[in-house]
N, C-alpha and C positions, 0 to 999 in steps of 0.2 A: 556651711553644710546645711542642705534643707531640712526639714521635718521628715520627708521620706528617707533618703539615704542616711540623717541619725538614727533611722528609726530601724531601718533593713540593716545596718553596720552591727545593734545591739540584743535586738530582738528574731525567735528565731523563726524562720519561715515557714510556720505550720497553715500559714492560708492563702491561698491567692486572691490578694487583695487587689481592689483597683487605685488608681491612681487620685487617690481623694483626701485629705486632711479636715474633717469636720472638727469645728472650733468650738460652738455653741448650738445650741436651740432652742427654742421658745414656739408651745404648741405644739401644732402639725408640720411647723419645719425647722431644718438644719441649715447651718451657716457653714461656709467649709475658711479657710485662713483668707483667701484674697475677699470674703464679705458675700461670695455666692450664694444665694438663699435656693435649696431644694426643699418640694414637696414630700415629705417623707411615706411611702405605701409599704414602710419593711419595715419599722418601730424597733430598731434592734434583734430583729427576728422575732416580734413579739413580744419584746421584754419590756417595751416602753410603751405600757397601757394606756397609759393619760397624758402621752403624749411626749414633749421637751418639758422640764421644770416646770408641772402644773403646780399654781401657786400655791393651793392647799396643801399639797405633797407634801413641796417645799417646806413650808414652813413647818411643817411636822416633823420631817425631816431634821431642818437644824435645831427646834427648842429640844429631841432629842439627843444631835451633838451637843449640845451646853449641858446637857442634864446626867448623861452619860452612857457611854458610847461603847461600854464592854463591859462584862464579867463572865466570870468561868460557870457553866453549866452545874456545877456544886450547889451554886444559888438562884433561886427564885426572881424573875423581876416580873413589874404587873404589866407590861405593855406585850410580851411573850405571852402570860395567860388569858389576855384581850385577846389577843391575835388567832389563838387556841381555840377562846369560845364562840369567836366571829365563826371562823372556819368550818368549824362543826357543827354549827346552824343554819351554815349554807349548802353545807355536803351532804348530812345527815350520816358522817361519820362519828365514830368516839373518838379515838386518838393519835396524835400524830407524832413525828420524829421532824425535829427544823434541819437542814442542813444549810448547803450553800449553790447549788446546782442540781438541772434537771436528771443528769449521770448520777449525782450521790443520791438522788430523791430514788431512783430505781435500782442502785446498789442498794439501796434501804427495804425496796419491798423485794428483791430475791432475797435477802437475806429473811425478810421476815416469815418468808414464805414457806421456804426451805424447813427454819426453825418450828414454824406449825406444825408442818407436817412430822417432822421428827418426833416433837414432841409427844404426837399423837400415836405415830405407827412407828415409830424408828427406823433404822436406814434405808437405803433401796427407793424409798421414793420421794426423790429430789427432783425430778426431771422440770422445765419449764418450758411448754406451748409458746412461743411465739411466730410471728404472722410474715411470712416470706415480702420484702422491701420495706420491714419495720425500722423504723430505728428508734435506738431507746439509750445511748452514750457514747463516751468515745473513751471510759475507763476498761480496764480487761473484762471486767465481768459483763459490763453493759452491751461492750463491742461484740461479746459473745454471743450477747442477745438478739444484737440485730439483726434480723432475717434479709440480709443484703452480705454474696459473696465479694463484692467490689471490695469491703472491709472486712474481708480475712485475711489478712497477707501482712507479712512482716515481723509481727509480735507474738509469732509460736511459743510456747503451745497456749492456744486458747483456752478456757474456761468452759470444763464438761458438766454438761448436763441442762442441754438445749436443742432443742428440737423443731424443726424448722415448719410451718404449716401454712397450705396455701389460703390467701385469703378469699373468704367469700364461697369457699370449696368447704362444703356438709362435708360430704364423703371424707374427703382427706382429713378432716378433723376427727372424725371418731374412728377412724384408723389408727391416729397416732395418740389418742386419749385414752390410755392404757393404765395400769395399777401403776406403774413409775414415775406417773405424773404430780405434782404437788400442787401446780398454778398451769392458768392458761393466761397470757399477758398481750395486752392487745393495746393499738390506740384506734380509736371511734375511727380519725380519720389521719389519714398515712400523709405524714406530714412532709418528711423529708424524700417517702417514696413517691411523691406525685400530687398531695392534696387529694387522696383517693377514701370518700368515706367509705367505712362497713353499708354493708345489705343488713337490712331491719332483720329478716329471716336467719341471717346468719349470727346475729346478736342472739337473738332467740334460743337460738339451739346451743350458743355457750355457755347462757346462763342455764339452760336447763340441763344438760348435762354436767354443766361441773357442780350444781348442785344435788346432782343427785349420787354423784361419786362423790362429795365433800372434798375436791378440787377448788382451789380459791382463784378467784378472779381479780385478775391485776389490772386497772384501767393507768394508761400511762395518759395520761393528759397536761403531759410539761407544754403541750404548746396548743393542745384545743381548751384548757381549762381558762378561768377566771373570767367567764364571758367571754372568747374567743366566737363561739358560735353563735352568740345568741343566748346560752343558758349558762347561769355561772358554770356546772358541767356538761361537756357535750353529752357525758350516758343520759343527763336528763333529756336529750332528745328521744333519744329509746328507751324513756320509762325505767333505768335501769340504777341501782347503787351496789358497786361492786364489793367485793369484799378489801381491797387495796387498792386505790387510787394516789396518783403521784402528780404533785404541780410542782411548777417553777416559771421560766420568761417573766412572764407579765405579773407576777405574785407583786412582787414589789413595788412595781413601776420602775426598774432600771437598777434598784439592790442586787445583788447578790441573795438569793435565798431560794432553796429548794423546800418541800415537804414533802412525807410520803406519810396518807392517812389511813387508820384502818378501821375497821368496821368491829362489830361485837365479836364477833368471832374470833378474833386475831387479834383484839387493843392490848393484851396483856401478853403479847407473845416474847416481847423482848424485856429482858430485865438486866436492873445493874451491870455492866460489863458488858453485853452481847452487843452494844453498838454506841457509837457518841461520835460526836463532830467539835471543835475546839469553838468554831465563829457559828454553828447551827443555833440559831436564833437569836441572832445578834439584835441588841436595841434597837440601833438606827433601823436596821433590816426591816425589824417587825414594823416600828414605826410606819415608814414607806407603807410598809403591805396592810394597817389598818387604813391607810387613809384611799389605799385603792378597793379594799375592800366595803368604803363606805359609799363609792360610787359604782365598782361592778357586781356589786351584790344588791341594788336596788333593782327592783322589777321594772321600774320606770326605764333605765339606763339600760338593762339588757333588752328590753323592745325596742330601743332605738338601734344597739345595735344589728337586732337581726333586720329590722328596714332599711338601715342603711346597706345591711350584705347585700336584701334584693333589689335596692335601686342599683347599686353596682352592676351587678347581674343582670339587670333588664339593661343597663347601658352597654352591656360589654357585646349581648348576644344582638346586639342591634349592627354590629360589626361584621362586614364582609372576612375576614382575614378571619376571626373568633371561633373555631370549630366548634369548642364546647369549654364551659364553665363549672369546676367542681367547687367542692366546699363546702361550708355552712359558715354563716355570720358575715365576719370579715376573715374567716382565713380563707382564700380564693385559691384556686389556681385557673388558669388560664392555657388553653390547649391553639396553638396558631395552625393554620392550615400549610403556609408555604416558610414564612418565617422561623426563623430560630432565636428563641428565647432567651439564650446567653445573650446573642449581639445584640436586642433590645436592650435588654438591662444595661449593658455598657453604654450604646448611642443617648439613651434617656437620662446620662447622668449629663450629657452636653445641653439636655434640655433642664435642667434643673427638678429632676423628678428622678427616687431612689426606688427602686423596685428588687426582687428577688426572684430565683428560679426554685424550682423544685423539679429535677427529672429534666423530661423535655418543656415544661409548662413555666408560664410566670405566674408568678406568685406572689400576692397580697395580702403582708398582714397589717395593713394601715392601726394608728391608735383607735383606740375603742371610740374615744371622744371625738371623732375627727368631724369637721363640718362638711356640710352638703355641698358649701361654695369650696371645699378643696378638694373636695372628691372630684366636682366636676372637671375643678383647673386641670387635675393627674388625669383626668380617663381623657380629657383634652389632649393633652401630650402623647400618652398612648397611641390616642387616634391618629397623632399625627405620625408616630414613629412607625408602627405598624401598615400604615397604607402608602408610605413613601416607595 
């Protein structure tokens, strides 16, 4: 029996995968079983910052399996309160919740959110803002969140108290920014709906309004965070720290780990009992995530990658077929004129070169670290897939 059909026999078919067995990798590429080496532009959807088994990681990694590799959130360990104080020196948050994904990162900050408010006004205003082709998880509560009806169906009843708002639309936003509101929940740039960043002006007017209703601002940044854009947070492109921001993907470098961080307003809002995760802040996890943390939090490392986003960018629009190029940093997406973006992705895995879609657009979240001579090789293959 191959690796595929063991694999389809046992496990159950929540994805439509393509016909691929990645064995290893090392850097900016993947190995598949027969020794096929692709150029990786998808890092695991962003989760693999530094790349295949960057050696530093690594090793961080295992001297923490040897040292030790669990305990129960009861107790204290110091490489969790590293990881705590890195984080909030780069966020300019106070305090955070560890979990294990970017869905529990954001079932953390509805939760936290909700809880504020209560705290403050008590019931009736629970309601949460988010942004029509968001996506923010695939738990009930998250899936509720996501402003995409394509994922309403099947797992009735959904999860009340979500309100759909269109992006980049003023008007529609202080329409529905009402006393029932608690948070407005947003991510910088619409990851899953298109690679479509926010308008400066409409950042604007949420910060200024939910500040002055004392509405909390949710920045979801499970996949434009940790240097995705250029800035270890993309709000830091718009000048902005919101009152609840959430990371995951690339936190680790390929762990398992979510966080959902809060600001002054809000660090104290959850206590004993109102929330906990059994593996949220696992050793190894943290590990991982201080040794990513020691190179996507250097100012040096995030100028390279927002140059490396606009060499990409000045290559792509050099492209007859290239309509237009969204993004910031390296998260890209890619808009074709005649082409279809599905069938690229699949043709390009013949080329040895992994890509991703988003919507109608391909989509680039190459590792943070990736070199200029492999960025060329992929936009090479590109070039060739696309004008065949």
């Amino acid at each position: 029996m191959s690796t595929i059909e063991e694999f389809n026999a046992h496990v159950m078919g929540t994805y439509g995968r393509y016909d691929l067995v990645l064995d290893k990798g090392e850097g900016d590429f993947a190995t598949d079983e027969s020794g096929k080496r692709y150029i990786d532009f998808g890092s695991g959807i962003g989760t693999n910052s530094l790349g295949y088994v960057d050696k530093d990681w690594a090793d961080a990694v295992c001297k923490q399996v040897r040292t030790i590799q669990h305990t129960s959130n009861y107790y204290y360990t110091k490489v969790q309160a590293e990881l705590a104080g890195k984080l909030a020196k780069l966020t300019g948050m106070e305090k955070m919740f560890f979990c294990n994904s970017g869905a529990e990162a954001n079932e953390c900050a509805i939760k936290l959110a909700r809880k504020y408010s209560f705290d403050k006004y008590g019931e009736g205003r629970h309601n949460i803002i988010t942004l029509v082709n968001s996506f923010h998880g695939r738990t009930l509560a998250t899936l509720s969140a996501t402003g995409q009806e394509v994922f309403h169906n099947y797992f009735f009843p959904f999860v009340e108290g979500f309100i759909y708002a269109n992006a980049n639309d003023i008007t529609d936003l202080r329409e529905k920014l009402d006393s029932t509101v608690c948070a407005v929940m947003i991510e910088y740039i619409q990851g899953e709906g298109g690679v479509v960043p926010l308008e400066k002006e409409y950042v604007d007017e949420i910060y200024r309004l939910c500040g002055e209703m004392d509405v909390l601002v949710i920045t979801d940044e499970v996949q434009t965070g940790v240097g995705r854009t250029g800035k270890f947070l993309a709000g830091q492109n718009y000048g902005y720290t919101p009152d609840i921001v959430t990371l995951a993907k690339g936190i680790a470098g390929g762990l398992p780990m979510g966080v959902c961080l809060a600001g002054e307003k809000c660090a104290d809002t959850l206590t004993p009992g109102t929330h906990g995760s059994t593996f949220g802040g696992n050793p190894i996890a943290c590990a991982g995530g201080l040794e990513v943390l020691k190179k996507a939090g250097d100012p040096a490392f995030l100028r390279d990658v927002a140059e490396k986003g606009a060499y990409i960018k000045q290559k792509l629009l050099k492209l007859d077929e290239v309509e237009a190029v969204t993004g910031m940093g390296l998260m890209i997406g890619i808009k074709l004129k005649t082409k279809n973006a599905g069938d690229i992705v699949k043709r390009a895995l013949g080329e040895g070169l992994l890509l991703l879609t988003a919507k109608d657009k391909v989509r680039l979240l190459p590792p943070l670290n990736i070199t200029y001579e492999e960025i060329d090789k992929g936009i090479k293959i590109l070039q060739k897939l696309i004008t065949e």
